[in-house]
C-alpha atoms as one frame of an Amber mdcrd trajectory, in Angstrom:
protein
  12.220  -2.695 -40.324  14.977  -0.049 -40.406  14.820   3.036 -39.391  17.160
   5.888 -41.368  17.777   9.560 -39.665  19.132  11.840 -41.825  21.357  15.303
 -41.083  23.068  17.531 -42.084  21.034  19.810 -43.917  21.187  23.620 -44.297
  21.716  26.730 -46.170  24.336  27.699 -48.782  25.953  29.734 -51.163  26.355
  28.558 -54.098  30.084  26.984 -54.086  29.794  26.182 -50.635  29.765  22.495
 -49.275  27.472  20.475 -46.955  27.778  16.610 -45.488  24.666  14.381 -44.952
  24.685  12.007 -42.902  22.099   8.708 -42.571  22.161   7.100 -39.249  20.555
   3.540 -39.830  19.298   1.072 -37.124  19.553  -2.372 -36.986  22.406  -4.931
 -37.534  22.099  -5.997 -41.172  22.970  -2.082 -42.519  25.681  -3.482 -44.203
  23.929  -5.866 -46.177  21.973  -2.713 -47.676  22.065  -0.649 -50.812  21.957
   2.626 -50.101  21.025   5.455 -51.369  20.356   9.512 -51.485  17.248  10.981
 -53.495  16.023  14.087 -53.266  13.081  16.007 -54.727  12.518  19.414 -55.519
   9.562  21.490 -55.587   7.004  19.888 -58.468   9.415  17.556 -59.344   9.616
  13.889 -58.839  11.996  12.357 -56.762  15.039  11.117 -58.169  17.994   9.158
 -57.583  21.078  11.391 -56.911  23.971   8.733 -55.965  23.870   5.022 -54.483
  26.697   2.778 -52.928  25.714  -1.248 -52.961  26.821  -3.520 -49.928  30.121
  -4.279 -51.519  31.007  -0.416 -52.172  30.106   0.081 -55.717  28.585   3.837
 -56.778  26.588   4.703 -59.127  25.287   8.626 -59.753  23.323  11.047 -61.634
  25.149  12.671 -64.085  24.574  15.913 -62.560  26.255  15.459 -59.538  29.073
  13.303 -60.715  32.474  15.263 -60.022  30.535  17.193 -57.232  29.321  15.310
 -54.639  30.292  11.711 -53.235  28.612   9.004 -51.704  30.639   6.899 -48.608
  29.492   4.272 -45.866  30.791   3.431 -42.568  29.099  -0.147 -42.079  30.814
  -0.045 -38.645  28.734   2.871 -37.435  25.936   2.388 -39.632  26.174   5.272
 -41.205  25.784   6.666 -44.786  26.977  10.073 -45.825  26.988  12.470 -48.782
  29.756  14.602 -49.465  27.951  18.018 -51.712  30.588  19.791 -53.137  30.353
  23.550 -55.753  26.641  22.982 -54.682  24.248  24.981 -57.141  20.934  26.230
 -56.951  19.498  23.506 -58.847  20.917  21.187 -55.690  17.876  22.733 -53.555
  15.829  19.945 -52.888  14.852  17.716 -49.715  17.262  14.538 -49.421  16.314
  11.720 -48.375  18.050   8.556 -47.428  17.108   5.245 -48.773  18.213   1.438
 -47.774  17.404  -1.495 -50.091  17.687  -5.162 -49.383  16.033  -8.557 -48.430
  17.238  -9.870 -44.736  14.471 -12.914 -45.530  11.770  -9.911 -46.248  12.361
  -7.418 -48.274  13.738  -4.086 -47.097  12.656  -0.273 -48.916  12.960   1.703
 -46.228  12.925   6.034 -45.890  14.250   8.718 -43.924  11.935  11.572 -43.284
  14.139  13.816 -45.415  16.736  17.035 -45.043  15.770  20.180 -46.432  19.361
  21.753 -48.543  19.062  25.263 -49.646  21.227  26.706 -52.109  20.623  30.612
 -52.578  22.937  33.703 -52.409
């Protein structure tokens, strides 16, 4: 099974910027769909932005302009560009790869806590 670290996380203004990163294991990362979701306090999660194994993106409407998904299947590594973050960004991320390498793959990060507060 794979195994997804995620970083990057932190505190910021709102305006400000932060890049996630998800650092995948395993050789068949670039067969994946993947994905960042993230999930607020009493909320459920939901699906902020994904990027499938031939580089299509999809988002949530409201992040698209803001923020932008990108892979690097030579390092196996996913990231997530936040841009004119708001408050209502706060939420832990998490990362999220989707496949089937003969079994099927839905695999989780542990999650990144971003804070968006004056």
């Amino acid at each position: 099974q794979v195994q997804l670290v995620e970083s990057g996380g932190g505190l910021v203004q709102p305006g400000g910027s932060l890049r996630l990163s998800c650092a995948a294991s395993g050789r068949f990362f670039s067969v994946y769909t993947m994905g960042w979701y993230r999930q607020a306090p009493g909320k459920q999660r939901e699906l902020v932005a994904d990027v499938t194994s031939g580089g299509s993106t999809n988002y949530v409407d409201s992040v698209k302009g803001r923020f932008t998904i990108s892979r690097d299947n030579a390092r196996n590594t996913m990231f997530l560009q936040m841009n004119s973050l708001k408050p209502e960004d706060t939420a832990v991320y998490y990362c999220n790869a989707k496949g089937r390498i003969g079994v099927r793959v839905d695999a989780w990060g542990q999650g990144t806590q971003v804070t968006v507060s004056s």
